[in-house]
Backbone bond lengths (Angstrom), bond angles and torsions (degrees), N, CA, C in turn:
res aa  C-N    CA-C-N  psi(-1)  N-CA   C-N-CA  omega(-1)  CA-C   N-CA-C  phi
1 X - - - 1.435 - - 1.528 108.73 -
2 X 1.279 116.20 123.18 1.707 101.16 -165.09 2.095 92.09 -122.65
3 X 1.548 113.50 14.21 1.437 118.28 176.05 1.863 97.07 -49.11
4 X 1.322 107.85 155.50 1.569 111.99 171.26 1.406 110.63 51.01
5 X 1.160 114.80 27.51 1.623 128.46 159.50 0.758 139.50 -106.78
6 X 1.747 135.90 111.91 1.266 120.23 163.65 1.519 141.12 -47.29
7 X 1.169 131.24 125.36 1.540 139.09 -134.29 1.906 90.48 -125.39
8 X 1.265 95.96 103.82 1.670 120.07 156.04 2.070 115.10 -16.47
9 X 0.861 136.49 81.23 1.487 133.14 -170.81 1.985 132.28 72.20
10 X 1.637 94.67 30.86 0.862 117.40 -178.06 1.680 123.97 -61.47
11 X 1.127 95.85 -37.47 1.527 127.07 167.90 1.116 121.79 -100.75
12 X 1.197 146.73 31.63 1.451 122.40 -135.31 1.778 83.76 -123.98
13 X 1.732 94.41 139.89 1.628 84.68 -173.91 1.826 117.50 105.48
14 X 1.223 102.82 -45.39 1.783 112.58 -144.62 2.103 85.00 -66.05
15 X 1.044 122.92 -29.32 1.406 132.70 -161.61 1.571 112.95 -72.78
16 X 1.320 102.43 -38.31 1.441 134.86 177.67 1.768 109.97 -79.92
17 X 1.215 109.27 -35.18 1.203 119.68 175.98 1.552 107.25 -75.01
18 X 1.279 106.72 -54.49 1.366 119.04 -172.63 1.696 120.00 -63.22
19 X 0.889 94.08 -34.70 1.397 106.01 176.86 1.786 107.34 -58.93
20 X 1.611 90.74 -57.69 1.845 104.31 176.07 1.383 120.52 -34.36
21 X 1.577 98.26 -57.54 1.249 104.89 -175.67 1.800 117.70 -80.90
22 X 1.474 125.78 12.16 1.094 129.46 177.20 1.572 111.51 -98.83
23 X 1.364 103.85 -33.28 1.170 119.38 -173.75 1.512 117.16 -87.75
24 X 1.499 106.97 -19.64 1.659 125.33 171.63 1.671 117.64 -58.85
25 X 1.573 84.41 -40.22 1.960 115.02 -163.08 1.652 85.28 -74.41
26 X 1.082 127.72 -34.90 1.323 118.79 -156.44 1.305 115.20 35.18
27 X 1.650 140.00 -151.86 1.616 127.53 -142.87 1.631 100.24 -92.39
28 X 1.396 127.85 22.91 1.373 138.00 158.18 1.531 118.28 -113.37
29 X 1.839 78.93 117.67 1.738 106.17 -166.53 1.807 89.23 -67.69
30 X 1.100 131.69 -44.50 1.543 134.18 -159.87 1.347 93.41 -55.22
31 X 1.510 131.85 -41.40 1.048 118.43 -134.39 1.856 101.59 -91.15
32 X 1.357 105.30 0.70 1.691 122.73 -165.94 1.429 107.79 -82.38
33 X 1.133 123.90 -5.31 1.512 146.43 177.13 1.673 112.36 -80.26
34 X 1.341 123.13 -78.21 1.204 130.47 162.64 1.405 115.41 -37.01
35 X 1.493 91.35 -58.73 1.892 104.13 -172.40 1.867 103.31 -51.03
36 X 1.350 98.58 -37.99 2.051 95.07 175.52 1.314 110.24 -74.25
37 X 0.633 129.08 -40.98 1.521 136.25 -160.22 1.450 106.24 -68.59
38 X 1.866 114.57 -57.40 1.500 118.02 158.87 1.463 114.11 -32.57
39 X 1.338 109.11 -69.30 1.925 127.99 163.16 1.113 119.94 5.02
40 X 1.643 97.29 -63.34 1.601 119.91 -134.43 1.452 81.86 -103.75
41 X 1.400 121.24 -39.44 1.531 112.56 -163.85 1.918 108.96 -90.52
42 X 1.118 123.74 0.13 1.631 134.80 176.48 1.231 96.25 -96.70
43 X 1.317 142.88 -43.89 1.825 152.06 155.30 1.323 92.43 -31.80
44 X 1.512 118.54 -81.39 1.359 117.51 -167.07 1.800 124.61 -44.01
45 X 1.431 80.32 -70.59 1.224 81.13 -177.22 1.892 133.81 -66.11
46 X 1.601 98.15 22.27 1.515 122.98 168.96 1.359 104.01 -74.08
47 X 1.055 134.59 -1.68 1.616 131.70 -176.33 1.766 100.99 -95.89
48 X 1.662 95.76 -49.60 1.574 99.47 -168.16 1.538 96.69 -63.31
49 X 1.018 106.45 -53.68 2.009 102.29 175.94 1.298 121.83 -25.39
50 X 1.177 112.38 -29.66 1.329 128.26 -146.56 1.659 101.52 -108.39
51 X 1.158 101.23 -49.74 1.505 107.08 179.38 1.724 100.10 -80.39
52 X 0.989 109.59 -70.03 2.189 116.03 -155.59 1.759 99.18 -71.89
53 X 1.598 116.94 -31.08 1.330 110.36 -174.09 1.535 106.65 -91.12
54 X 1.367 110.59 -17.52 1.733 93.79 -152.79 1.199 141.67 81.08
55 X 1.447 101.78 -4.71 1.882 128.67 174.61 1.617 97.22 -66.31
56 X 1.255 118.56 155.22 1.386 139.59 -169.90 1.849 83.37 -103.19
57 X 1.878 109.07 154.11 1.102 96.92 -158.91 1.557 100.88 -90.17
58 X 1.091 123.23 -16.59 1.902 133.43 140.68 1.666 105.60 14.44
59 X 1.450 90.91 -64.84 1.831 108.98 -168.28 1.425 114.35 -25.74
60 X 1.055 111.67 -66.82 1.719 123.67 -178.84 1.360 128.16 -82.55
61 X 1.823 104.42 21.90 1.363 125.16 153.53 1.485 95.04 -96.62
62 X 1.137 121.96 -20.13 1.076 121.81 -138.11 2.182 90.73 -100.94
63 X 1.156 106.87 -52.05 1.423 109.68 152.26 0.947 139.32 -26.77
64 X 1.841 89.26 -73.43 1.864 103.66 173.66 1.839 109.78 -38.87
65 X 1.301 98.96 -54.38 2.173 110.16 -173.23 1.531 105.13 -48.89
66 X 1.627 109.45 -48.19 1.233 115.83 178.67 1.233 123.70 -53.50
67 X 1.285 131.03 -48.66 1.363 159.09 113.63 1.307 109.21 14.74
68 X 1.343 122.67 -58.23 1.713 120.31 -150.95 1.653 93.02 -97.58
69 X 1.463 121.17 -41.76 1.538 146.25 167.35 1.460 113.88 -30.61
70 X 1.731 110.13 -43.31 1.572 115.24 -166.25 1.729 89.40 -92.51
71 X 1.559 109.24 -43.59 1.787 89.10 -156.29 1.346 104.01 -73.89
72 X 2.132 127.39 -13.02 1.269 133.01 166.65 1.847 103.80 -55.25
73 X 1.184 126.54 -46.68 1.088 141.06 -144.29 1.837 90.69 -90.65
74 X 1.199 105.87 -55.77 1.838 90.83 173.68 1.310 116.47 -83.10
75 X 1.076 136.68 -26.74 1.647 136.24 162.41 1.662 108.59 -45.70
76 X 1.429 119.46 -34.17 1.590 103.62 -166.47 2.312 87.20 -89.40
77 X 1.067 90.66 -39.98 1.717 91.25 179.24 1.449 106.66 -51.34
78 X 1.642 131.27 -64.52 1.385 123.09 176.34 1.645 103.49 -47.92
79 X 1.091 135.11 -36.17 1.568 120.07 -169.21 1.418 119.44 -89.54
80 X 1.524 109.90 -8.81 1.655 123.65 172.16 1.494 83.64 -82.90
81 X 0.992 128.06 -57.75 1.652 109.95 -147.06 1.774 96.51 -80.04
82 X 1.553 113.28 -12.64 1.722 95.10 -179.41 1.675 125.21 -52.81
83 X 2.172 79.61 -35.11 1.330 104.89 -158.16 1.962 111.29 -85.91
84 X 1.760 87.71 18.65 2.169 84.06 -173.73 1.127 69.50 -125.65
């Protein structure tokens, strides 16, 4: 019976995620909605990857990084070009 148990990797991740998506939203609370939902649904759909593609379930760590890389990568470009 494992009811009223703490469960081995139950969470695992959600902190790392959370953070992403706080830091994505930047100083717009609205924007923390979408930003989960994207989140929550690239998480999910790490199973189907896994099963129908043959992708290792890695992949959608592998997104998320990709993910954090592009909006780092146009955030420093919008702020070079504010500043010419």
């Amino acid at each position: 019976m494992i009811q009223n148990r703490l469960q081995d990797g139950l969470a695992s991740g959600y902190g790392m995620t959370g953070f992403l998506v706080a830091w994505l939203a930047g100083q717009h609370f609205l924007r923390i909605i979408p930003l989960s939902v994207l989140m929550g649904g690239l998480l999910a759909s790490a199973d189907s990857l896994q099963l129908y593609a043959q992708l290792p379930k890695a992949s959608a760590d592998i997104l998320q990084a990709l993910l954090f890389i592009i909006v780092l990568a146009v955030a420093s470009l919008w702020a070079r070009r504010r500043e010419a």
